[in-house]
N, C-alpha and C positions, 0 to 999 in steps of 0.2 A: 711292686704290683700296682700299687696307685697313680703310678705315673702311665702302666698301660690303659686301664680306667681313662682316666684323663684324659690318652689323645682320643680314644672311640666316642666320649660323649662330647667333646669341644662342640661339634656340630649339632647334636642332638637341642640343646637350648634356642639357636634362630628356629632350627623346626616345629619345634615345640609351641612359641610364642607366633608361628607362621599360621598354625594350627589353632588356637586360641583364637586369632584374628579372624580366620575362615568360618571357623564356627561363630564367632557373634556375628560374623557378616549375614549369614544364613539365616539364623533368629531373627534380627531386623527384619530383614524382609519379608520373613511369614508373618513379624510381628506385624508391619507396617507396610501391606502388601500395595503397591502401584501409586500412581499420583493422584486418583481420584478420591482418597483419603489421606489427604495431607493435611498434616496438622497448625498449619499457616493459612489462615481465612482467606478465602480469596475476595474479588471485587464483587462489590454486589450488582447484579442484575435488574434495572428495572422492570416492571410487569407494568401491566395494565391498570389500570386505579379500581376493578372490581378484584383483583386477584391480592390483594391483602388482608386475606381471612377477616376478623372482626371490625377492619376499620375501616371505615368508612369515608370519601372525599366529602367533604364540606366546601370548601371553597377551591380556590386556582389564582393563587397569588403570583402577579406581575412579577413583582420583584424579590430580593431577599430583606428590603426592607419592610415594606409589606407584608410578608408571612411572618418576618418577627414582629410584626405590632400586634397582628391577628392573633399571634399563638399566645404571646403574654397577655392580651384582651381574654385568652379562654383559660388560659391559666389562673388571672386573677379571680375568674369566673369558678375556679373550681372544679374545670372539664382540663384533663390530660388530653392534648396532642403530641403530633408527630408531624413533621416534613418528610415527604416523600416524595422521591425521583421515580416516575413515573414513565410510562412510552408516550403519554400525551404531556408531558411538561409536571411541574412540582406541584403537587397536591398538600394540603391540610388535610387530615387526617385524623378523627375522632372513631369513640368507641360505639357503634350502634345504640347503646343506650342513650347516648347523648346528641343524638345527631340532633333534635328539635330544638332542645338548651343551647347547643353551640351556634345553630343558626337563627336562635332569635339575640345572643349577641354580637353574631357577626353584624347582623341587619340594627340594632343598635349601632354598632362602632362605624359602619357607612352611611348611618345619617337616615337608611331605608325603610318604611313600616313593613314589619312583616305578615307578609301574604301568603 
């Protein structure tokens, strides 16, 4: 008798595991519905230099050496920046609280009075 057993489910096991497969395939996809929520960041988009919520441009540095002297001039200063890629070119970027602090040492660090 366990040999007729045997040959009926021989095939039963690939459909079983064919089965297994289909259903987690399904789950996925309700879990992790289309591309617009893909869990691999994508590339960032520049905006505009008013469209970064609390920060603010301070300056528009030439170069990349240039904004790193700027930024470590405001870091030493005790004001957090940021560079940012913008649609008008690379912005400095402070916190509204700090825009006045930041621009009286940028206008220090260019030698400027500030006006």
């Amino acid at each position: 008798m366990a040999t007729v057993w045997g040959r009926h489910f021989f095939g039963l096991g690939p459909l079983l595991a064919l089965g297994v497969v289909a259903a987690l395939a399904v789950f996925l996809r309700w879990a992790f519905p289309g591309r617009s929520t893909s869990l691999v960041a994508r590339r960032a988009k520049p905006g505009a230099p008013e469209d970064y919520g609390l920060l603010t441009p301070v300056a528009e540095p030439v170069s990349a050496i240039e904004a790193s002297m700027w930024q470590q001039a405001l870091t030493d200063a005790g004001i957090r920046s940021t560079l940012a890629q913008t649609t008008r070119g690379v912005r400095l970027m402070v916190r509204r609280d700090d825009v006045h602090k930041a621009e009286a040492v940028l206008a220090r660090l260019r030698g400027k009075p500030q006006g």
